[in-house]
C-alpha positions in Angstrom: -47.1 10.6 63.5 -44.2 12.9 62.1 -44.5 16.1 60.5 -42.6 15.9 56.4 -41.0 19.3 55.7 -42.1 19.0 51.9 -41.6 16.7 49.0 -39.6 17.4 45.8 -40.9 16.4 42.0 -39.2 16.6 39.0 -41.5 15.5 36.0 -41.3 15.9 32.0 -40.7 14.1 28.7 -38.2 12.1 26.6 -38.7 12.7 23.0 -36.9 12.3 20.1 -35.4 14.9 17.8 -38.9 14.7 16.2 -40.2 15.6 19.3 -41.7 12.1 19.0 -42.1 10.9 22.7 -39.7 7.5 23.8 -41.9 5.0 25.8 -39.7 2.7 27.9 -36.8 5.1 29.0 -34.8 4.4 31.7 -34.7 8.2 34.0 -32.5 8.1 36.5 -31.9 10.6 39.5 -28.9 10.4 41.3 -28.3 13.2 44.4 -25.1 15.2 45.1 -23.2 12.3 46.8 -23.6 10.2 43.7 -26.6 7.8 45.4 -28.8 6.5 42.9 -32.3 7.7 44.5 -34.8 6.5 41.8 -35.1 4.9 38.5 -38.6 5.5 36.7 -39.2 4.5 33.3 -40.9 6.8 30.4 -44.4 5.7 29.8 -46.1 5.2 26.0 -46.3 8.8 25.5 -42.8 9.8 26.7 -44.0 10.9 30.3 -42.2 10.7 33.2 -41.9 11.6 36.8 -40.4 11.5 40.1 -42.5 12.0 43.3 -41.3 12.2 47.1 -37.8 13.3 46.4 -36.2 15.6 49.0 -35.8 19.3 47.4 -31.6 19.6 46.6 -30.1 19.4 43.5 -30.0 16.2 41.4 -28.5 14.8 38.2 -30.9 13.2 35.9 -29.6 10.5 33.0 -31.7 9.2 30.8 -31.5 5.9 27.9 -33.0 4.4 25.6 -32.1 1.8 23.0 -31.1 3.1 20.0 -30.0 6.6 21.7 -27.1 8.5 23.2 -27.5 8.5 26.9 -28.6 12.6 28.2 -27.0 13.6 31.6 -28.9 17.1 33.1 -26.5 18.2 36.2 -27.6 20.3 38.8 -31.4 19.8 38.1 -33.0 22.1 41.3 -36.1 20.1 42.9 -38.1 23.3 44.6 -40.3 21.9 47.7 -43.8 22.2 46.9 -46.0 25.3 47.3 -47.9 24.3 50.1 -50.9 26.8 49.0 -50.9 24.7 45.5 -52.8 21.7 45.4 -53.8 21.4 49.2 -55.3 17.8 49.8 -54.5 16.6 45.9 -51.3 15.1 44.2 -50.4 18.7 41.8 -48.1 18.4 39.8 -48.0 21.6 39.1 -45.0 22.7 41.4 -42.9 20.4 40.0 -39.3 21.1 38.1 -39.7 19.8 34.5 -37.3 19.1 32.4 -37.8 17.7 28.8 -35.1 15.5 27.5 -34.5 14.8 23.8 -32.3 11.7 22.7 -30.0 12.1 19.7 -29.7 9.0 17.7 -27.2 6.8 18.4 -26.0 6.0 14.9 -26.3 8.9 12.9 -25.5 8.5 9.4 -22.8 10.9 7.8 
């Protein structure tokens, strides 16, 4: 058995302009060398998240069809509180960041 220094999460939503959320997404979180470390797709309500990632620095790109592609650089992944959420999955320490896709074609 090892001991794990502390886990990273960086959760939130992809919405719209409406603030409609985007099921289906594609969130990507790439780390300071450029290494692709997880892919997570939205769920129905716009939702997503990343769990287990190392605390750093990350750039997080999301798509979806019928939108411009987001980029976030330098999104800071804290290492949980370890006196929040002792022997549960809390969500509560983790970085959000809320994304909203422009459309792709916008009329003029």
């Amino acid at each position: 058995m090892f001991a794990v220094s502390g886990f990273a999460q960086i959760q939130g939503g992809v919405f719209d302009q409406k603030k409609q959320g985007i099921p289906n997404a594609n969130v990507m979180a790439t780390d300071t060398t450029g290494k692709v470390i997880d892919t997570v797709k939205s769920d129905k309500r716009g939702f997503y998240i990343f769990k287990g990632l190392r605390p750093g620095k990350y750039k997080i790109e999301a798509k979806a069809l019928g939108f411009l592609t987001a980029v976030f650089e330098n999104i800071q992944a804290n290492k949980e509180d370890p006196d929040e959420g002792i022997g549960r999955d809390d969500i509560s320490s983790a970085t959000r960041l809320e994304i909203v896709l422009k459309p792709a074609n916008v009329p003029k």
